[in-house]
C-alpha positions in Angstrom: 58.3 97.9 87.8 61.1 99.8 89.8 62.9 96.7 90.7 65.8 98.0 89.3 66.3 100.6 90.8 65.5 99.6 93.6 68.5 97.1 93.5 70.8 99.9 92.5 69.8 101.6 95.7 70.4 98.3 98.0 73.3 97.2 96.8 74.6 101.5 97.0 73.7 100.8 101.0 75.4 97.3 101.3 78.6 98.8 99.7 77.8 102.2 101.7 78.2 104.0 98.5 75.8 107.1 99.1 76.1 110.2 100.5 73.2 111.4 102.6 72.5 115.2 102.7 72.3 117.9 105.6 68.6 118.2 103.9 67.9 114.4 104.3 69.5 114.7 107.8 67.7 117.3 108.9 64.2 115.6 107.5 65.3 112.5 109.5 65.8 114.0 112.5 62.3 115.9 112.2 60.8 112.4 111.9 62.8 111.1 114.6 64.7 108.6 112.2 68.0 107.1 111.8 70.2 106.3 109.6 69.4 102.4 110.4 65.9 103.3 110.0 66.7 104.7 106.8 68.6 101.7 105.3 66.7 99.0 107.0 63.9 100.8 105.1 65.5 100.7 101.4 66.8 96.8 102.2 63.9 95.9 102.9 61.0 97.6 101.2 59.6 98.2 97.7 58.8 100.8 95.5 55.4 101.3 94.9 54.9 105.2 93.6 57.2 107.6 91.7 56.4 111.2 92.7 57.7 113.9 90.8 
């Protein structure tokens, strides 16, 4: 249902075309994550909700 997206969003980290932002940082670093954990995530998992 959200593959398409979801491609847009790999294919942004293979090119490293994103920006990520002091918020998303600072959420990361709460959850003791990294960048790599981050990406590794998005390459390799799936959507399965959308939450407004």
């Amino acid at each position: 249902m959200f593959e398409r997206i979801l491609k847009q969003m790999q294919e942004k980290i293979r090119t490293r075309q994103y920006i990520m932002t002091l918020h998303a940082e600072e959420e990361m670093d709460d959850d003791e994550l990294t960048i790599f954990d981050v990406e590794r995530a998005i390459l390799t998992g799936k959507i399965i909700e959308r939450q407004k």
